[in-house]
C-alpha positions in Angstrom: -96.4 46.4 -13.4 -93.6 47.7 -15.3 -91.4 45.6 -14.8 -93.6 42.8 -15.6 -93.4 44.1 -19.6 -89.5 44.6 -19.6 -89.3 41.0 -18.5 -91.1 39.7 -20.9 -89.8 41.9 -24.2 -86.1 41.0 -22.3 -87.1 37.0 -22.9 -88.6 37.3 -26.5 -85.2 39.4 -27.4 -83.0 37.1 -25.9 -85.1 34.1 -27.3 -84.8 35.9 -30.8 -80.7 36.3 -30.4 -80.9 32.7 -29.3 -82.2 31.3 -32.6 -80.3 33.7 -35.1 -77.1 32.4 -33.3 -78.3 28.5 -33.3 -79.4 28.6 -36.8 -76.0 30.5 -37.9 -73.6 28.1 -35.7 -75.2 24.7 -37.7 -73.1 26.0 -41.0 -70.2 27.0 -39.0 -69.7 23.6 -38.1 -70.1 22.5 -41.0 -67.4 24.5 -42.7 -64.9 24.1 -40.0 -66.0 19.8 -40.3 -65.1 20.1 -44.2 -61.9 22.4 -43.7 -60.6 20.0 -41.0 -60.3 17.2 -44.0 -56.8 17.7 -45.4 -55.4 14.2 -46.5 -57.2 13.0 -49.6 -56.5 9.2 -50.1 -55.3 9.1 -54.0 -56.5 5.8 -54.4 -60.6 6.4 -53.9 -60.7 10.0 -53.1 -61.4 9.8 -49.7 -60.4 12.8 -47.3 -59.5 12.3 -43.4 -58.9 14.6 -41.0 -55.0 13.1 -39.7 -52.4 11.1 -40.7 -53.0 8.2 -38.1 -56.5 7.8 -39.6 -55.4 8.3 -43.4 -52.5 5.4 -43.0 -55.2 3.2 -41.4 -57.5 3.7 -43.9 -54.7 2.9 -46.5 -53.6 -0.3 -45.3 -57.1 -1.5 -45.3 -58.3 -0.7 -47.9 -56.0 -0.5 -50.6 -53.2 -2.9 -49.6 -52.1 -3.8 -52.8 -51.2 0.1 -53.7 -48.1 1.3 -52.7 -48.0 3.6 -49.9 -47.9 7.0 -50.7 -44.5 8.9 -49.5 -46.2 10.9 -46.6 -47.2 7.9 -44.7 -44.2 6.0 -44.5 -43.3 7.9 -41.3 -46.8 8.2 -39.7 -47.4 5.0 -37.1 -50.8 3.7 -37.0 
C-alpha cells in the first residue's frame, strides 16, 4: 500500500500550503482595501474609494461647505 501513504502526505502538504496561503491572502486584502481609498473628504477626514461616492458623500453631509475644486466636474 504505497500509494496509500503518498496520498495521504500529498493531502496534509497540500492542506498545509492551503492554510499559509489563506492566512497570508486576509492581509493582502486588507492593504489593497486601504490603498484603494484615495479621496480624503477635507471636511471630516473621511477617505472613499471614487469620486462618484466622495461627491455623494459631500453633498450630504457637509452641504453648507463649499465644494472642493475636484468635484465640481464629477456627476453623482
Amino acid at each position: 500500500m504505497v500509494r496509500g501513504q503518498q496520498k495521504i502526505q500529498s493531502q496534509q502538504k497540500n492542506a498545509k500550503a492551503a492554510a499559509a496561503k489563506k492566512k497570508g491572502a486576509a492581509a493582502d486584502q486588507k492593504t489593497a482595501a486601504k490603498a484603494a481609498l484615495v479621496h480624503t473628504c477635507p471636511v471630516c477626514r473621511t477617505q472613499m474609494s471614487d469620486p462618484k461616492t466622495f461627491k455623494q458623500h459631500f453633498e450630504s453631509k457637509h452641504p453648507k461647505s463649499p465644494m472642493p475644486p475636484e468635484l465640481v466636474d464629477v456627476e453623482a
